[in-house]
C-alpha positions as CSV (number, residue, x, y, z in Angstrom):
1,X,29.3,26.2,-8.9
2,X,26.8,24.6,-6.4
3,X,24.7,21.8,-8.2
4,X,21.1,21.3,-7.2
5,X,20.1,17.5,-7.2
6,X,16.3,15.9,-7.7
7,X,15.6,12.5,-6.3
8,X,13.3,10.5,-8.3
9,X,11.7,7.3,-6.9
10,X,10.4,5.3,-10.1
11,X,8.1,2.4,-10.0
12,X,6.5,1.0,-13.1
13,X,6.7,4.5,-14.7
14,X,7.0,3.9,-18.2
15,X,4.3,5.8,-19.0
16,X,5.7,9.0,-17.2
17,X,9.0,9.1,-17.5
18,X,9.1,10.2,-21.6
19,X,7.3,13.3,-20.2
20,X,8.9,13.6,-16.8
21,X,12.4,13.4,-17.7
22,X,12.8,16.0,-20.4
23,X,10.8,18.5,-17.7
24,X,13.0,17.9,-15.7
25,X,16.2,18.5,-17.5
26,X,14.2,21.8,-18.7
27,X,15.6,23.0,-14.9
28,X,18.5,23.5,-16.1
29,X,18.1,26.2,-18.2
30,X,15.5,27.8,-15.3
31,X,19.0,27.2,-13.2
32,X,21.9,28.5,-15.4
33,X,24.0,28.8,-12.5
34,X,24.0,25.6,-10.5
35,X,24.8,22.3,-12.0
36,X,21.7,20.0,-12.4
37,X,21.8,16.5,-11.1
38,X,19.1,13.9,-11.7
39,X,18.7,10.6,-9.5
40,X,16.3,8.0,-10.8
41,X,15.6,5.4,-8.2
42,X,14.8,1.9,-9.7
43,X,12.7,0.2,-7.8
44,X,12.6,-3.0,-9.3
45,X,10.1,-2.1,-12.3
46,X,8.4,-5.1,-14.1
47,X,8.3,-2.7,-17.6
48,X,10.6,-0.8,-19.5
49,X,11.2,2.0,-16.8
50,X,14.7,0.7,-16.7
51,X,15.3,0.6,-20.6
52,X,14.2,4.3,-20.3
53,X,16.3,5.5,-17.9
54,X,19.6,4.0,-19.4
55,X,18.7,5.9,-22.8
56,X,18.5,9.2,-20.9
57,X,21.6,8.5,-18.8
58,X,23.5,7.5,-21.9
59,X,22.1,10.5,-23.8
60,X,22.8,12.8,-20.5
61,X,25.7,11.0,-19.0
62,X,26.6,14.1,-16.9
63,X,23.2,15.0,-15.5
64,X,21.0,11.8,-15.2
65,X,22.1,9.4,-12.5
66,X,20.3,5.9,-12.4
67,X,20.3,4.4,-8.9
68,X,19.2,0.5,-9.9
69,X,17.8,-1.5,-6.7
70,X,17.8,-5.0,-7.1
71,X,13.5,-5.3,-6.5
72,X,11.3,-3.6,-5.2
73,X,12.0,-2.4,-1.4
74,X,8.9,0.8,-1.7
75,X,9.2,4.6,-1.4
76,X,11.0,5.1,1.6
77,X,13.8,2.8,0.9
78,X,14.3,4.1,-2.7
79,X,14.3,7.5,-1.6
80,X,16.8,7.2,0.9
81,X,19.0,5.7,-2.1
82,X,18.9,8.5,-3.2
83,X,19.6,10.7,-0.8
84,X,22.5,8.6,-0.7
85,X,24.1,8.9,-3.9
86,X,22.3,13.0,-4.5
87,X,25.9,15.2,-4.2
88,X,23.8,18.5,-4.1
89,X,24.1,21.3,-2.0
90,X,20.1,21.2,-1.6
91,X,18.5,18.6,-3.4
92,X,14.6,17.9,-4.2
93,X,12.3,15.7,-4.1
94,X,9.6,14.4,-6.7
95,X,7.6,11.5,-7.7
96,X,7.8,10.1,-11.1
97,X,4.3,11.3,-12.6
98,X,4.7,15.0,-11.8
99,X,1.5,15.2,-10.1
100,X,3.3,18.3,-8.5
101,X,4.4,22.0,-10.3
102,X,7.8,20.5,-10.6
103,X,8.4,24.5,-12.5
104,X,8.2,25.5,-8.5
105,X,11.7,23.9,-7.9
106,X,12.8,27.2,-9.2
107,X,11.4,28.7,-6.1
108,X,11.9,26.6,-3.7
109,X,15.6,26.8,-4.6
110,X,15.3,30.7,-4.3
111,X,14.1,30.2,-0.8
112,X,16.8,28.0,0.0
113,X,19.2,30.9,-1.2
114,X,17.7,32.7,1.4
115,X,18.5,30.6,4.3
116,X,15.7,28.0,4.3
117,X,17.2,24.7,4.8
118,X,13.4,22.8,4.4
119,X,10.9,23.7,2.1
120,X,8.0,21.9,1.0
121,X,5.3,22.2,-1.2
122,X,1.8,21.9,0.8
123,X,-0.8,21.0,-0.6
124,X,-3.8,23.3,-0.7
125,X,-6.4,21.8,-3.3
126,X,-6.1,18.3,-5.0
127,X,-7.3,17.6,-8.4
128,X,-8.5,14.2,-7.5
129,X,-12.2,12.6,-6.8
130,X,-13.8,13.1,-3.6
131,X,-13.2,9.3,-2.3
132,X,-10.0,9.5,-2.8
133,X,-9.5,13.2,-1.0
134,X,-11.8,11.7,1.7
135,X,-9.2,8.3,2.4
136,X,-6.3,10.7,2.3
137,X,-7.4,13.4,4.3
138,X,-8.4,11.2,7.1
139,X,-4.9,9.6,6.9
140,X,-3.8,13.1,7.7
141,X,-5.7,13.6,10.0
142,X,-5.1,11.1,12.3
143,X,-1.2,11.1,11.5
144,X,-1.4,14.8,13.1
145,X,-3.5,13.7,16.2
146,X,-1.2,10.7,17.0
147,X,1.9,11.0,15.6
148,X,2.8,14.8,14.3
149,X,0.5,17.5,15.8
150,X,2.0,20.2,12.7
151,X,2.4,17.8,10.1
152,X,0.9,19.3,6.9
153,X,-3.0,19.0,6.8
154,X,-2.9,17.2,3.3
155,X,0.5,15.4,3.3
156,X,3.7,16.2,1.5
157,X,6.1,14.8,-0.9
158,X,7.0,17.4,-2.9
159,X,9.8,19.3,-1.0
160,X,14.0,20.8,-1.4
161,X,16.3,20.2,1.4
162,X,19.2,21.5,2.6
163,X,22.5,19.4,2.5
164,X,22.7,18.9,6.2
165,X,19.4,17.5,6.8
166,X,20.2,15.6,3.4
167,X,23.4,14.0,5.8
168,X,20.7,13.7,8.6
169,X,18.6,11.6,7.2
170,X,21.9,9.9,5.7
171,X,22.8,9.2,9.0
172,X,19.4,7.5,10.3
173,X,18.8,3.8,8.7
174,X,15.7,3.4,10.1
175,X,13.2,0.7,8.5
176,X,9.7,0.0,8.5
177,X,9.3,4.3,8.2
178,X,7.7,6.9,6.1
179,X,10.7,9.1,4.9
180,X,8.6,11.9,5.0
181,X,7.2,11.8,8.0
182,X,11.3,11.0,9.6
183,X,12.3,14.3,7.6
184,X,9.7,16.2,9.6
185,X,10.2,14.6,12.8
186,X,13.7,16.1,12.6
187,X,12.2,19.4,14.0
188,X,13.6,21.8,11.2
189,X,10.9,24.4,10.4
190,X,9.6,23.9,7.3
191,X,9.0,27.0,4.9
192,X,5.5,26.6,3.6
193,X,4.9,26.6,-0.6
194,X,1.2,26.1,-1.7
195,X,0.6,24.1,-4.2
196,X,-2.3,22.1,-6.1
197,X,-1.3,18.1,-6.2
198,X,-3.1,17.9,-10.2
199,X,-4.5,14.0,-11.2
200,X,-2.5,11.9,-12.9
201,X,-2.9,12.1,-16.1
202,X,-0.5,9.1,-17.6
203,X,-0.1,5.6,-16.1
204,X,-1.3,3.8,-13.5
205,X,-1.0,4.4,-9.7
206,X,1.1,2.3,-7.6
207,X,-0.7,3.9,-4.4
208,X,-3.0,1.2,-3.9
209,X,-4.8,0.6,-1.2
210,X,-2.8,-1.7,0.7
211,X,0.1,0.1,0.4
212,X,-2.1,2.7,2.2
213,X,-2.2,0.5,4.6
214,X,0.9,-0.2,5.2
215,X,1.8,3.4,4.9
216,X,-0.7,4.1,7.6
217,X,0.7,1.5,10.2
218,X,4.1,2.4,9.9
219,X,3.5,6.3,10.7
220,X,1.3,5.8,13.5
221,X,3.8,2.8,15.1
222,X,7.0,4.6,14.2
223,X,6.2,7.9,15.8
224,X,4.2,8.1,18.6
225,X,3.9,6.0,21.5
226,X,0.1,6.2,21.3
227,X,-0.6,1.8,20.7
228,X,1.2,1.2,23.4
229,X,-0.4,3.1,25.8
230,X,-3.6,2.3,24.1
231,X,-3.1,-1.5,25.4
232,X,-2.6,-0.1,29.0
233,X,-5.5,2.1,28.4
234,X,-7.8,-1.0,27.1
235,X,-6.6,-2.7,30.3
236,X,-7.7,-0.2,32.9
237,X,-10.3,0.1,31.4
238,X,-11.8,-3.4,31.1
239,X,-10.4,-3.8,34.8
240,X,-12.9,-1.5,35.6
241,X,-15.6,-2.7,33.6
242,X,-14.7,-5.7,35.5
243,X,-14.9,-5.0,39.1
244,X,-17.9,-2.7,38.1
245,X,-20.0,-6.1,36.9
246,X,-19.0,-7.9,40.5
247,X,-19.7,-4.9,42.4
248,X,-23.1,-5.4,40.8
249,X,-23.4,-9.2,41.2
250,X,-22.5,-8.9,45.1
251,X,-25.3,-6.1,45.7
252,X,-27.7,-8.2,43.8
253,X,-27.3,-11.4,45.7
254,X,-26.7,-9.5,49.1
255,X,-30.3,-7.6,48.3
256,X,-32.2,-10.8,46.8
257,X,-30.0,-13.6,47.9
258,X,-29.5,-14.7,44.7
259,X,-27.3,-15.1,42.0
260,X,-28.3,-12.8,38.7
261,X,-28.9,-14.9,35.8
262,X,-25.6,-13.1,33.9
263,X,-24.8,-15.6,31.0
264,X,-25.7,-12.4,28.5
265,X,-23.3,-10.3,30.3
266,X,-20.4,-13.3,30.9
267,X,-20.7,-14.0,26.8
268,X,-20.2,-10.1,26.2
269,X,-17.3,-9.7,28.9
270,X,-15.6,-13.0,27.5
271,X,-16.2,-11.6,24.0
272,X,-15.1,-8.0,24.9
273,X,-11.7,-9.0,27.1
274,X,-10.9,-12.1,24.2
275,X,-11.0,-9.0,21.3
276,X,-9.2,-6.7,23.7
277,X,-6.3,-8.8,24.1
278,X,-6.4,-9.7,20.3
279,X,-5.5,-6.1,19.8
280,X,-3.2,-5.7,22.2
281,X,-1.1,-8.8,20.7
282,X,-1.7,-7.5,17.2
283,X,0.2,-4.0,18.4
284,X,2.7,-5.5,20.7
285,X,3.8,-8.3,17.6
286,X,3.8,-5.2,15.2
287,X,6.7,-3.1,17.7
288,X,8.3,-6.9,17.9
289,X,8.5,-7.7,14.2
290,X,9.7,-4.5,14.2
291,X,12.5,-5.2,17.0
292,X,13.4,-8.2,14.9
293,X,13.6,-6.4,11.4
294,X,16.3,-3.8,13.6
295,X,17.9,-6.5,15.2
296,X,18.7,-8.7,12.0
297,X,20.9,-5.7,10.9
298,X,19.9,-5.5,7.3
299,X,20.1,-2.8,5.1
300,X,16.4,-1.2,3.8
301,X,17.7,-1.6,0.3
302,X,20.2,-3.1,-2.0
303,X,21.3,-1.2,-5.2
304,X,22.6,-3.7,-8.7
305,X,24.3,-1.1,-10.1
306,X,24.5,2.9,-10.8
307,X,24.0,4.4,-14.3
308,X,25.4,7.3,-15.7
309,X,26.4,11.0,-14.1
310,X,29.8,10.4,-14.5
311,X,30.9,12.9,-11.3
312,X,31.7,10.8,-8.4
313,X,29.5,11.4,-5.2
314,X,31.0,13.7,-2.8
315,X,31.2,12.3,1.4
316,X,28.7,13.8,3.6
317,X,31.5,15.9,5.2
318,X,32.9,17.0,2.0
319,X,29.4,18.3,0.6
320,X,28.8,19.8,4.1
321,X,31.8,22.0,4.0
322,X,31.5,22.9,0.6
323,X,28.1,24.0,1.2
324,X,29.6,26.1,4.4
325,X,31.8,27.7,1.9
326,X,29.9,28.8,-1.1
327,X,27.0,29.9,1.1
């Protein structure tokens, strides 16, 4: 029997997870022919997200895995823990309020049988107030013009993959990343689900707006090699500006044989060139702190223990095979 596992970051999620997990383990009877697997992420929660969790695991010791991280490391760190410790043949993935038709696992799961190895669910409409779409959509939008041209218009994080870009990702322990945006720049075709992202209807959003932020300046510095060529650009640039503004000063006191007044235009040149190279350090010490965080060697997580689902995780090589063989 091939077993289907859902990662589940979880971050002060109390409020969700009495409705999220019994959904969830509502799959199973939608997949009577695959084993169901459940990985909780703890992400160092502050309320009772952990107490939760252990009930269900103790409750569904064979299904419900808890994956406990000693604090809080963010999405991308928890989700790779659970790519980690997921055994499935295809496993998905889905945040903790269910914002998204977790019911279209089913499908995406049927398109997987089908020889899919990537499916996500795009996003066509979101049930969400117009500043919000507004601050996300530009996010987007300027993640496909400088990072990844045929990234989804409206994001993703709602998506199944196959086991052998589950060992992939396994394989990369990149830091300082968005996990989605490394599972796309893998190059595997995605297949295409629409979906509507509904609003949250319990709990309290950790998406704030500095973790937008954050989120923000790791695509665009992780991806693309746009800021650094930005800083050569600024340069050329302001050389130009520069010789321009002499050019100028010799044919004025070659033509009046005298010097142009200029403090306006040395104040704007000193302030332009002094915010310029602000910039350019601010970019270049962002690609060095990251060079440091690489360098140091450690991990982007560190799990306190593992709760429940009693089956041992397979290796990457044994699920690989397996999945070979039953396919």
């Amino acid at each position: 029997m091939r077993t289907f596992s859902v990662v589940v970051p979880v971050f002060e999620n109390e409020a969700n997870l009495p409705d999220t997990v019994p959904k969830l383990l509502g799959l199973q009877a939608r997949l009577p022919s695959y084993r169901l697997e459940i990985v909780f992420v703890e992400d160092g929660s502050s309320d009772r997200s952990l107490a939760l969790l252990r009930e269900y695991a103790s409750q569904h010791s064979d299904t419900v895995r808890v994956v406990k991280l000693t604090r809080n490391f963010g999405q991308t760190p928890a989700i790779q823990a659970g790519l980690r410790h997921a055994t499935g043949d295809c496993v998905g993935i889905i945040s903790a309020d269910l914002q998204e038709p977790y019911e279209q696992f089913v499908d995406m799961v049927r398109i997987w049988e089908g020889g899919e190895k990537f499916v996500i669910g795009e996003r066509r409409a979101r049930e969400e107030g117009r500043a919000h779409q507004f601050v996300s959509n530009l996010f987007w939008s300027m993640t496909r013009r400088l990072a990844l041209p045929e990234y989804p218009s409206m994001g993703y994080d709602f998506c199944l993959l196959d086991r052998q870009i589950v060992d992939d990702i396994n394989h990369i322990n990149e830091k300082n990343s968005s996990i989605f945006a490394l599972i796309y720049w893998l190059g595997y075709r995605p297949f295409r689900l629409p979906i509507t992202r509904a609003i949250r209807t319990r709990g309290v959003s950790q998406w704030r707006l500095s973790t937008k932020l954050a989120f923000t300046v790791d695509t665009l510095i992780g991806f693309p090699s746009l800021p650094a060529r930005v800083i050569t650009g600024m340069g050329v640039l302001t050389a130009l500006i520069c010789l321009a503004y002499a050019a100028l000063s010799l044919v004025v006191w070659w033509t009046w044989r005298t010097a142009p007044p200029g403090w306006m235009a040395i104040v704007i040149l000193v302030t332009l060139l002094g915010s310029m190279i602000l910039v350019a350090l601010g970019i270049v010490s962002e690609y060095l702190l990251r060079i440091l965080d690489e360098a140091r060697k450690r991990p982007p997580y560190v799990v306190h223990e593992i709760i429940g689902a009693e089956a041992a995780p397979r290796t990457n090589e044994a699920a690989r095979a397996a999945a070979a063989t039953e396919r």
